[in-house]
GUDODO-31090 format. One line per 5 residues: number of its first residue (from 1); their letters; for each residue x negated, y, z of N, C-alpha, C. Coordinates in steps of 0.02 Angstrom, whole numbers. Each point is the difference from the previous one (the first is absolute). Layout:
BEGIN
NUM) a) X/Y/Z/X/Y/Z/X/Y/Z ~ ...
This chain:
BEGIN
1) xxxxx) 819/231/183/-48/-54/6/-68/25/-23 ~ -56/-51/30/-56/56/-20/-48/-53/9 ~ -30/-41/-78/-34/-32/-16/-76/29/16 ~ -42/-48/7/-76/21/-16/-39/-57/-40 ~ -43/35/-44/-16/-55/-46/-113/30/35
6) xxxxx) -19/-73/11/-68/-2/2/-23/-17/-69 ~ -25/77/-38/-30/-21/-60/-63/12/-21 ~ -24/-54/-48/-46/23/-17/-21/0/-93 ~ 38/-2/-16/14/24/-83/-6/-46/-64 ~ -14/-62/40/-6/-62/-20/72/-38/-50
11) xxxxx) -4/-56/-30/49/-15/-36/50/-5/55 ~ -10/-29/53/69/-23/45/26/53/31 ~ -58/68/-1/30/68/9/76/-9/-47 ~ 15/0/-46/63/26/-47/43/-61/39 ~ 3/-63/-3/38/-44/24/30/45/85
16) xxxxx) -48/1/36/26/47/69/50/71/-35 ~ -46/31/-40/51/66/-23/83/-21/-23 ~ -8/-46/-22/71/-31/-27/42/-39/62 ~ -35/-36/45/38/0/48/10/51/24 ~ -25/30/14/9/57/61/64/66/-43
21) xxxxx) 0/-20/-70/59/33/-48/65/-28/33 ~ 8/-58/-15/47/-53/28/47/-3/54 ~ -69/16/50/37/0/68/6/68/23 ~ -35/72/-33/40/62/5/46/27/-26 ~ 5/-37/-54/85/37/-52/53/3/33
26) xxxxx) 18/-64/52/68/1/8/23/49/58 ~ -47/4/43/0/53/58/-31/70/-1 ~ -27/6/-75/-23/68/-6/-59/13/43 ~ -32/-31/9/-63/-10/33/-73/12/-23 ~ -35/10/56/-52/35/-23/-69/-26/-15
31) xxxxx) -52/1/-40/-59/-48/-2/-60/40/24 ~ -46/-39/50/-59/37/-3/-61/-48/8 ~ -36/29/-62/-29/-27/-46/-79/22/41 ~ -53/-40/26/-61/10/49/-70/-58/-36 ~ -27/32/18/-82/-14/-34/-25/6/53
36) xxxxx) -49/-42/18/-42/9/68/-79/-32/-12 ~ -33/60/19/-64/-1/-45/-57/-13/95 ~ -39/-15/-12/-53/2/57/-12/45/21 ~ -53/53/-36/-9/58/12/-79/-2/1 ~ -57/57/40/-42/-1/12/-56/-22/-71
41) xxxxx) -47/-10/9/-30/-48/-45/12/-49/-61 ~ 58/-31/38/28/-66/-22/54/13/-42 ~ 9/54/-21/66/36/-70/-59/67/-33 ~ 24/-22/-75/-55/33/-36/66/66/-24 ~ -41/46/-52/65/44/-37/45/-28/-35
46) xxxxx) -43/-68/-11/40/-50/-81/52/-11/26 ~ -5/-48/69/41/-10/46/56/37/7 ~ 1/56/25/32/33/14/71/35/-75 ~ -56/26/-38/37/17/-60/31/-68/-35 ~ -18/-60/-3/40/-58/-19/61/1/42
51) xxxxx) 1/9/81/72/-10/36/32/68/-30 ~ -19/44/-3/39/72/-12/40/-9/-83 ~ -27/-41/-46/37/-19/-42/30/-34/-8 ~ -10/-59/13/55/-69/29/54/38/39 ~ 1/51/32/52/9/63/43/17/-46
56) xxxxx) -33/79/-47/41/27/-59/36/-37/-39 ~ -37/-43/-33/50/-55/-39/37/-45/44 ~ 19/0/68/29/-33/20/69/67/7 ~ -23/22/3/65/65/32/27/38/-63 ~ -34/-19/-35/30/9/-85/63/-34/-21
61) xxxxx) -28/-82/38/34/-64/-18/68/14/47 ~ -29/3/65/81/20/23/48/40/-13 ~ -30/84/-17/31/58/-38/58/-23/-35 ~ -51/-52/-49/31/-6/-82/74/-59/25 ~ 10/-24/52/31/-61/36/51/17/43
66) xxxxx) 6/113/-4/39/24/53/-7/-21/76 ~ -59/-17/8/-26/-22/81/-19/57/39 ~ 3/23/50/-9/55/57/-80/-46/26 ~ -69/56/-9/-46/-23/26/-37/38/6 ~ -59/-14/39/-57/18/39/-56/-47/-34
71) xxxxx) -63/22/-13/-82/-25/13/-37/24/28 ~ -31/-54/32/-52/24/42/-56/-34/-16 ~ -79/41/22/-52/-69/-5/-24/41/74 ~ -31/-83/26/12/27/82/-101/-3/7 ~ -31/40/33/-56/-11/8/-60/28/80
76) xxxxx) 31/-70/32/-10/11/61/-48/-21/31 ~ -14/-64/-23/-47/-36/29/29/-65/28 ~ 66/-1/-10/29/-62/13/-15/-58/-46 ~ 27/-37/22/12/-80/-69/63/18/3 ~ 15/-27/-89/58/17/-40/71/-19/53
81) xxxxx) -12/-45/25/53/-54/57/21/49/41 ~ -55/52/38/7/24/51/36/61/-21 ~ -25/46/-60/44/52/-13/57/-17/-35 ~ 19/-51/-13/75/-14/-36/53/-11/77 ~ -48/-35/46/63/-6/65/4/50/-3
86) xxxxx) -62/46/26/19/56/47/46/55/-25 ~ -1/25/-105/33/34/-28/75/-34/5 ~ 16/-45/2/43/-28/16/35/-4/66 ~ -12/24/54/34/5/62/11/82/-5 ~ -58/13/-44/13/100/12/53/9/-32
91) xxxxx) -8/-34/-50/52/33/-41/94/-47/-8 ~ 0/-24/71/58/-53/0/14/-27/-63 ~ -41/-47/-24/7/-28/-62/52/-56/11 ~ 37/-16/-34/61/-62/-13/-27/-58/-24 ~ -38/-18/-23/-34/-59/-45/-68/30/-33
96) xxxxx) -69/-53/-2/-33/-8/-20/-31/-36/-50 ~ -5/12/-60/-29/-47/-63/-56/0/-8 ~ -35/-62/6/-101/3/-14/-3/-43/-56 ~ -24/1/-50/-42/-64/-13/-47/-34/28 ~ 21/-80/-44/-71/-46/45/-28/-34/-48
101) xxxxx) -58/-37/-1/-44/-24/-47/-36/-45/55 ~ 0/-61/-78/-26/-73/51/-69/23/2 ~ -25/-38/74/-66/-2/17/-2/-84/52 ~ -58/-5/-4/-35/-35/39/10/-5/53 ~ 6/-33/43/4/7/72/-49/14/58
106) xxxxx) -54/-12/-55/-78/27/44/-25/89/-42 ~ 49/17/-62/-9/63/-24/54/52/49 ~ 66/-39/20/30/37/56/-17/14/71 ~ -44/-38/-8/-44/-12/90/-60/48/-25 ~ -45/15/-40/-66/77/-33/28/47/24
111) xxxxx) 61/0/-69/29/58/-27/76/27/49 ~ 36/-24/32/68/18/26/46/-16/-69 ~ 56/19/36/47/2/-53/57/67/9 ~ -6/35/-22/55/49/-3/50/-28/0 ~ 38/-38/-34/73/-31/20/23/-30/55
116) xxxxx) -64/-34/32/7/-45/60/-2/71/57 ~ -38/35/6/-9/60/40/90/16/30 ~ 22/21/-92/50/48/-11/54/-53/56 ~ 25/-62/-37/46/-39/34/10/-6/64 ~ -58/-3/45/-8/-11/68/-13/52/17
121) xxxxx) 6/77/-11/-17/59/43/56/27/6 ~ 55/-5/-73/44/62/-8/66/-2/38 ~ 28/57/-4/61/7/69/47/-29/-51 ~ 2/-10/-92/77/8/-17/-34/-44/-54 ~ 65/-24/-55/-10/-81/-31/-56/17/-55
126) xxxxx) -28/-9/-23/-53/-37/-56/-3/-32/-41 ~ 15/15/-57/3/-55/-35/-73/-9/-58 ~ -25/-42/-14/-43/-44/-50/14/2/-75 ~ -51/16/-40/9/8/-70/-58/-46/-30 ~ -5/-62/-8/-50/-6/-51/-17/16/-78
């Protein structure tokens, strides 16, 4: 089985890491753990070196949890939505875990929503972490 977790290093980051413990133990399954940054202009070094440590302490967290994993921070030029499908069809992923965070309904209509993206694009199930 072969989880993917959309993270971004946040508190509900660990809540996803712990699911994604959960539902790989019993099948020996694998986690891969993705950061997806803008790129260009619009991602600074801070940027960048903040995901490169978050990833670490995430792959620490699995290590220490006997989890089989991968990190990545993805930097394409996509929106986060778009490189979580697409790493996700490449890499025949089994299930997808995002977090979500309330917004507005005129801040989801500005801004997008990465979770709403993720739900309606991806080939395989999804599940929601608030």
């Amino acid at each position: 089985m072969k989880i993917l977790i959309g993270y971004k290093g946040k508190k509900i980051g660990r809540d996803l890491l712990d699911l994604a413990i959960h539902r790989a133990k019993p099948y020996s399954g694998e986690v891969f753990v993705i950061t997806s940054l803008l790129g260009s202009e619009k991602t600074t070094g801070e940027e960048i070196a903040q995901a490169e440590k978050d990833l670490e302490a995430a792959k620490k967290y699995l290590d220490e949890n006997g989890i089989k994993n991968q990190t990545h921070y993805l930097i394409l030029g996509n929106t986060p939505g778009e490189d979580i499908v697409h790493f996700a069809r490449e890499n025949a992923i089994d299930e997808i875990l995002i977090g979500v965070k309330n917004r507005s309904k005129v801040g989801k209509l500005l801004f997008g929503s990465t979770a709403q993206y993720v739900i309606l694009k991806s080939d395989c199930p999804v599940t929601a972490v608030k």
